[in-house]
Phi, psi and omega in degrees: 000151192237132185280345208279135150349151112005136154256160252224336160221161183217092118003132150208130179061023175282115193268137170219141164216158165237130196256091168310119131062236171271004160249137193234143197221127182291091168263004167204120177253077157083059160259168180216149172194143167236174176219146186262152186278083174128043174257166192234128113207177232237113154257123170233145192191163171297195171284133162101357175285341170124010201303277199284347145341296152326285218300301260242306202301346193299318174265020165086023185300309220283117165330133183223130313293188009260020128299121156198158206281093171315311176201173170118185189204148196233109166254114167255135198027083177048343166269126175299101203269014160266020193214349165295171178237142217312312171297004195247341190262330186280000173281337184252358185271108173091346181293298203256010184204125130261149150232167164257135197280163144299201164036067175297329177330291209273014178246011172248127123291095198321340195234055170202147174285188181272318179323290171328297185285301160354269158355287169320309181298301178307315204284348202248345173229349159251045195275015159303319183303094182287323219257033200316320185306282167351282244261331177292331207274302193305309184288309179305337179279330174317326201268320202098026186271139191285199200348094225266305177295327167294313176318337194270347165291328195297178164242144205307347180254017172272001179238154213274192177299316219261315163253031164279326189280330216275288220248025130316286212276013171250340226234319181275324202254011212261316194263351150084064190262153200282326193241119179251113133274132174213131188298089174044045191304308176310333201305323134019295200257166170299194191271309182310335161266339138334282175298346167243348156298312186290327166255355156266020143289332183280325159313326192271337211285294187322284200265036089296000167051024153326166159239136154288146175223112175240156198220130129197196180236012155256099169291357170313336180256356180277276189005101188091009188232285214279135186262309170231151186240147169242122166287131177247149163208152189042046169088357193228164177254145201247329179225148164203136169205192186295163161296332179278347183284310198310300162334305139335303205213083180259142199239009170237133212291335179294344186253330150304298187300335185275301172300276258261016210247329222259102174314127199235138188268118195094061191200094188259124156193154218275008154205150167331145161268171204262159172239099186293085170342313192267359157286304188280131223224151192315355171284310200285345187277005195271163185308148195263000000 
């Protein structure tokens, strides 16, 4: 008898394209991946492999057109949110999958307090929270922002990068949603905000048991996050295993070249390496 769960999201074969005039350019070719319900996993690739393209399509994000989902099927908790009809998908969108962008600047509304959006989010998916004041000060202390109640005043550009991005991710948690996708959450920021950014998402993961989807192209931050890594590359995924195999022992040469990418200290040499596109060849691309 099989014991094993559901997973809580499943992908399968899923194709996207997009259409210019008379032209159409393929950014997700067929791919399938799941997440287990409190997984973490990390897709990585460079800008244009199809990373955030993935993300954005689980809830229908993407404008149709000029995107559109040729094929696949996207099952959340057993349901094809790609067989829904627009009112019914808009139920899942920050309830049951939120995400955080990169650019936190420009994902705040400038002309609104932190209060305000705050708010917004609790009153379109939590309208049970009476106590509205309460529960924005309690996600911002959750974040780590000090004083959490002065703070719900500010207007966004009165706060630095690092916690702008703080009340994204309050902002995302707000709806208590089963699934955090994040977008290049990091990019933004400096190395040093980075790195408090990155654990407090590995904080948030330990005591709320989330399942994570993080998109980026520096496996320097999946290493201690990530539970599975999926590589993307031109659109299609070229490697995916547990994370300490992938990391360990990476077996496709484009996810080498992505570690090898990565600055390593006692390791002298007078540039980065580079990732040579024409050594990789239409054999090494194929599904894996």
């Amino acid at each position: 008898m099989n014991t094993t769960p559901p997973p809580l999201l499943d992908v399968r074969n899923l194709r996207i394209s997009f259409r210019d005039g008379d032209r159409t350019t393929t950014a997700v070719d067929g791919i399938s991946f799941r997440l287990q319900h409190g997984e973490t996993l990390a897709i990585v690739g460079e800008s244009g492999s199809g990373k955030s393209v993935t993300a954005l399509s689980l809830t229908r994000l993407l404008p149709e057109p000029p995107a559109n989902i040729e094929s696949g099927q996207i099952f959340f908790n057993g349901t094809d949110l790609l067989a829904l009809p627009p009112e019914k998908i808009r139920a899942y969108r920050g309830k049951k999958v939120a995400y955080i962008f990169q650019e936190p600047g420009s994902s705040l509304n400038p002309v609104f307090r932190i209060r305000t959006q705050i708010a917004e989010a609790l009153r379109l998916h939590r309208p049970e929270v009476l106590d509205e004041e309460a529960e924005c000060g309690r996600l911002l202390d959750l974040v780590g922002i000090r004083q959490p109640r002065t703070r719900l005043n500010d207007y966004p550009h009165q706060l630095s990068g690092g916690m702008q991005q703080r009340v994204m991710i309050a902002m995302a948690l707000a709806c208590q949603p089963s699934l955090l996708v994040a977008d290049e959450p990091t990019t933004a920021l400096d190395v040093t905000i980075q790195k408090q950014v990155m654990d407090l998402l590995k904080d948030l993961k330990k005591n709320l048991g989330m399942s994570f989807i993080l998109i980026t192209h520096n496996f320097g931050i999946v290493s201690g996050f990530a539970d599975q890594i999926a590589v993307m590359y031109r659109g299609r995924i070229v490697e995916q295993g547990a994370a300490p195999q992938v990391l360990a022992s990476p077996q496709h040469p484009y996810t080498r070249a992505l570690m090898d990418c990565i600055p390593k200290l006692g390791r002298r040499q007078k540039r980065l390496t580079t990732i040579d596109h024409d050594n990789l060849t239409n054999t090494e691309l194929a599904h894996p």
